[in-house]
C-alpha positions in Angstrom: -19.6 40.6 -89.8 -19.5 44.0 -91.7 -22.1 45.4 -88.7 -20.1 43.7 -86.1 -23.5 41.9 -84.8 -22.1 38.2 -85.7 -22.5 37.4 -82.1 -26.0 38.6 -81.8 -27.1 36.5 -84.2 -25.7 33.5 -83.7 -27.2 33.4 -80.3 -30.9 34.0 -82.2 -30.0 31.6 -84.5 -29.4 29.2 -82.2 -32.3 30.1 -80.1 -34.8 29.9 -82.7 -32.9 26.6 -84.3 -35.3 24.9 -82.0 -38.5 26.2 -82.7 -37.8 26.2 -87.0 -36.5 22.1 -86.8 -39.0 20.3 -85.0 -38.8 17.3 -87.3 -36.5 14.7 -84.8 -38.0 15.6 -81.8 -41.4 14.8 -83.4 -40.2 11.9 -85.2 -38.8 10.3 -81.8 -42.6 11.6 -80.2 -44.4 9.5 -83.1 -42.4 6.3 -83.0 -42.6 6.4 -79.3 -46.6 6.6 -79.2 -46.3 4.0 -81.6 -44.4 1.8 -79.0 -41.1 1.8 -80.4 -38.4 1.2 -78.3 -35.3 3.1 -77.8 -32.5 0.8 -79.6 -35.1 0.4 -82.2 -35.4 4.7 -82.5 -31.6 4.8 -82.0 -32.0 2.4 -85.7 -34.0 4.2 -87.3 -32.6 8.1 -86.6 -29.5 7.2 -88.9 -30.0 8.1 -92.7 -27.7 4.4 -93.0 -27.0 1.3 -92.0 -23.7 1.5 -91.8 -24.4 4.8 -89.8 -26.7 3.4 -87.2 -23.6 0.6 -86.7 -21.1 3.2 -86.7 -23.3 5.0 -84.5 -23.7 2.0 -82.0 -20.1 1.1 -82.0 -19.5 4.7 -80.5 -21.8 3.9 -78.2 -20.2 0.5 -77.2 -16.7 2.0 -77.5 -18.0 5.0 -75.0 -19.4 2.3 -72.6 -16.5 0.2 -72.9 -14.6 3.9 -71.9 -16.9 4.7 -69.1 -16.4 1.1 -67.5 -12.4 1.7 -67.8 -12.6 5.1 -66.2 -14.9 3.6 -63.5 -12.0 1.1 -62.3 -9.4 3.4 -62.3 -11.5 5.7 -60.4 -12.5 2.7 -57.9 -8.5 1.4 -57.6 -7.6 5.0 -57.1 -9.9 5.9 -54.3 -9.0 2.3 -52.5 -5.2 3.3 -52.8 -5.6 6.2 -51.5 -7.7 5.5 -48.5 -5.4 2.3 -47.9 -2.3 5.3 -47.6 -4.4 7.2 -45.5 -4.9 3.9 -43.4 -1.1 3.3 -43.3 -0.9 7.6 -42.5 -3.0 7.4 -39.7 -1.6 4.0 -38.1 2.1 5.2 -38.2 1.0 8.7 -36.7 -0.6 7.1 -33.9 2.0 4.9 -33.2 4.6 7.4 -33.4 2.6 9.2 -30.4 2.9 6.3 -28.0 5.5 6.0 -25.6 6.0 1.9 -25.7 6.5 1.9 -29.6 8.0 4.5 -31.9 8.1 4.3 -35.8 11.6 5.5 -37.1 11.4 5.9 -41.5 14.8 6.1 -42.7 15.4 8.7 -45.6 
């Protein structure tokens, strides 16, 4: 901070972060040539038990997230094309002559 490079080097720090620790990456590598599978890996990366569950009910929670957002997402994009149904219609009837729409305010 005293040189004013602090930005400098946390941008080699972090670029050489991935060269220095290798040690998950070839970890995950090893178990995977030994045919593990991914939930088992997903285990056996926590230091814990309790970790690996905490770790899996983040995942489940996130999921469970995901899924919500989804719907909403889904019943949003079905209201609004249902209004732009209902748009349309009215604006086309309004431009005939044998039926016109009148809205009250």
């Amino acid at each position: 901070m005293f040189l004013g490079v602090t930005a400098d080097l946390i941008g080699y720090v972090n670029e050489g972060y991935g060269y220095v620790c290798t040690c998950l990456v070839d970890a995950n590598g090893i178990k995977e040539m030994l045919g593990a599978d991914a939930e088992s890996n997903d285990t056996f990366s926590s230091c814990s038990e309790s970790g690996a569950q905490a770790s899996k009910d983040g995942d489940d929670k996130k999921a469970a997230d995901d899924a919500k957002k989804a719907e909403a997402n889904r019943i949003a994009l079905w209201n609004m094309a249902k209004n732009k149904k209902i748009s349309d219609t009215a604006a086309l009837m309004t431009g005939t002559t044998s039926c016109n729409l009148r809205t009250s305010s």
